[in-house]
Backbone as CSV, one residue per row, in Angstrom:
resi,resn,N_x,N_y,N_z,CA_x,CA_y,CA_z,C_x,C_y,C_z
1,UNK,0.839,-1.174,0.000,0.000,0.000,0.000,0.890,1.246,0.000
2,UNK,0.544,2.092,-0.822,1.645,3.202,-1.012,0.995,4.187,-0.062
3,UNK,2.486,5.259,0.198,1.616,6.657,0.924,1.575,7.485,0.490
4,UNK,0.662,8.304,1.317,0.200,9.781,0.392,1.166,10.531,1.556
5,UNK,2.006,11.280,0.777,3.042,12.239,1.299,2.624,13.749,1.352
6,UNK,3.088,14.106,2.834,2.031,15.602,3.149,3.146,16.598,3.456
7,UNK,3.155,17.762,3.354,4.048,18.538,3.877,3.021,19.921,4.172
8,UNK,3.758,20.107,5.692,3.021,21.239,6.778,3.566,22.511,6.156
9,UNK,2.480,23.020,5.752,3.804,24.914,5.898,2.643,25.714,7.244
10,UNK,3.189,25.878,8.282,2.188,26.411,9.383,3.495,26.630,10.288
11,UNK,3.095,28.549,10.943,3.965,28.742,11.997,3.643,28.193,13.274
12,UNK,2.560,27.878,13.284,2.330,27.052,15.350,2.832,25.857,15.227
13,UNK,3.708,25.482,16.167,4.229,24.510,16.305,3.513,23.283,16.713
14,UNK,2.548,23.727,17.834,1.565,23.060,18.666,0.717,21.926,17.259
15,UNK,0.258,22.992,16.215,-0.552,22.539,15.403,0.163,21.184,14.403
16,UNK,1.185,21.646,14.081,2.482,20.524,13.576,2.019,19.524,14.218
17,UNK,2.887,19.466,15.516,2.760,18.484,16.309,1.816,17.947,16.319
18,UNK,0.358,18.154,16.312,-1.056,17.764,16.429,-1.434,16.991,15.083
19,UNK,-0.776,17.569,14.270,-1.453,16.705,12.716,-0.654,15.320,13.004
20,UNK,0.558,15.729,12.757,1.927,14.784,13.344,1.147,13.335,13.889
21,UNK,0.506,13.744,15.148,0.568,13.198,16.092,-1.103,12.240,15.768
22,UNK,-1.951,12.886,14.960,-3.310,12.238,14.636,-2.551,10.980,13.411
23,UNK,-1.538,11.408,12.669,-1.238,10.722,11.525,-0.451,10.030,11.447
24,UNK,0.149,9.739,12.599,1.308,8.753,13.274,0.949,6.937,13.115
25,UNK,-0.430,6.702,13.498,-0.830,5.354,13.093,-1.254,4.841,11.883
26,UNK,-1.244,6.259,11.072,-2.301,6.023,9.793,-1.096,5.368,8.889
27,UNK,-0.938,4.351,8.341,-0.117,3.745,6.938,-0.380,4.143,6.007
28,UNK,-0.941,5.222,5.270,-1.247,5.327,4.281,-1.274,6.717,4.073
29,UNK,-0.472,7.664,5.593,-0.318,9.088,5.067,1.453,8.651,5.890
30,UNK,2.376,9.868,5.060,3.393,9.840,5.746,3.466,11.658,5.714
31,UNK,3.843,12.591,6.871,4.472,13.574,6.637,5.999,13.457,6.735
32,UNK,6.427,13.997,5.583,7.622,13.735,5.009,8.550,15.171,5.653
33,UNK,7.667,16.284,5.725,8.335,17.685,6.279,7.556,18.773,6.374
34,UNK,7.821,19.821,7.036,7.180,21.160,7.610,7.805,22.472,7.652
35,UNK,7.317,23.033,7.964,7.890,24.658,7.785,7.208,25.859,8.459
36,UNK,7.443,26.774,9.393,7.384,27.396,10.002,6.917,28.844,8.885
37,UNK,7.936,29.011,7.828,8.609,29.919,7.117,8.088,29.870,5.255
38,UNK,7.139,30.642,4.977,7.319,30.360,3.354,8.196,30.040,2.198
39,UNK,8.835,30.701,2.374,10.137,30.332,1.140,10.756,29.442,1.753
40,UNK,11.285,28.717,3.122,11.680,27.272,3.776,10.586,26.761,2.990
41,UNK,9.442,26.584,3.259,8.379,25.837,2.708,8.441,25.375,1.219
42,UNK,8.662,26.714,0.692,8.933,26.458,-1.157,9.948,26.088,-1.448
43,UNK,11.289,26.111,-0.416,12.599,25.036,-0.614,12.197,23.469,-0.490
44,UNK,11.439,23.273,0.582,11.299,21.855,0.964,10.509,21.356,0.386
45,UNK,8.995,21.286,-0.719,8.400,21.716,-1.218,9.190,20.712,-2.399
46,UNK,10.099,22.094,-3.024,10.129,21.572,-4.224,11.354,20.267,-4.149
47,UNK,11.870,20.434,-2.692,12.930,19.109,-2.544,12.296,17.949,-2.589
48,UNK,11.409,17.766,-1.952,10.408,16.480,-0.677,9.259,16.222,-1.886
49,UNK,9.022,17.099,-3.090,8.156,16.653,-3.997,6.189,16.177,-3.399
50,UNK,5.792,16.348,-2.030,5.067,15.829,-1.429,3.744,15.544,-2.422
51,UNK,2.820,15.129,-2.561,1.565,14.745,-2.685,0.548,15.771,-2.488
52,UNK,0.826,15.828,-0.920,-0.163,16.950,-0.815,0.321,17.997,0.024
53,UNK,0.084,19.307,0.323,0.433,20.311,0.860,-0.646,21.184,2.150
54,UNK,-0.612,21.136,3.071,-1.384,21.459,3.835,-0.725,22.884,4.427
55,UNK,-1.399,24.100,4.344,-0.609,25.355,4.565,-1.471,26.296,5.030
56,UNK,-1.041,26.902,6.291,-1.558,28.170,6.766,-1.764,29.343,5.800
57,UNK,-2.727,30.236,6.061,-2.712,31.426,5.055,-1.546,32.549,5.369
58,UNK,-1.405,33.024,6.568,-0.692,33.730,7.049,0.607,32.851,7.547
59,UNK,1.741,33.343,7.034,3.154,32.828,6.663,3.906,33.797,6.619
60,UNK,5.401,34.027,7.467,6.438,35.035,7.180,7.248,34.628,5.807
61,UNK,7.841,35.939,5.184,8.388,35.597,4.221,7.724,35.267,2.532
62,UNK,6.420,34.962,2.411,5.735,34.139,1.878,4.412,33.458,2.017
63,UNK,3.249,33.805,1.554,2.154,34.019,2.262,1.939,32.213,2.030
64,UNK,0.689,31.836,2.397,0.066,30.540,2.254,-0.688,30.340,0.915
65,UNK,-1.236,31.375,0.204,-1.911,31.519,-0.992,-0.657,31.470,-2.512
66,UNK,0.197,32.187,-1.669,1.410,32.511,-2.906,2.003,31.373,-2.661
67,UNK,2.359,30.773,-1.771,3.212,28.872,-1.983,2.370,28.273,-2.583
């Protein structure tokens, strides 16, 4: 069974941790990486190739709409 690969762009940490932490048993999602920071985000992003992208609107550097 393959996974669906997610990457966080969100400055609360708390919230990270929380997706993190719901998606930890699931086999069939992996988060691969996260980001505090927009343009970190659009580095890792285009490194980590993810699936899907889950992103705050409000972002330093780089909004959530413009990644």
């Amino acid at each position: 069974m393959s996974s669906c690969r997610f990457y966080i762009a969100d400055m609360d940490d708390r919230f990270v941790a929380k997706v993190r932490c719901a998606v930890a048993g699931c086999q069939t999602i992996e988060v691969v990486g996260n980001s505090g920071k927009g343009k970190a985000a659009l580095a890792g992003i285009r490194q980590l190739k993810p699936d899907v992208v889950m992103t705050d609107i409000p972002l330093p550097e780089l909004d959530g709409i413009t990644l």
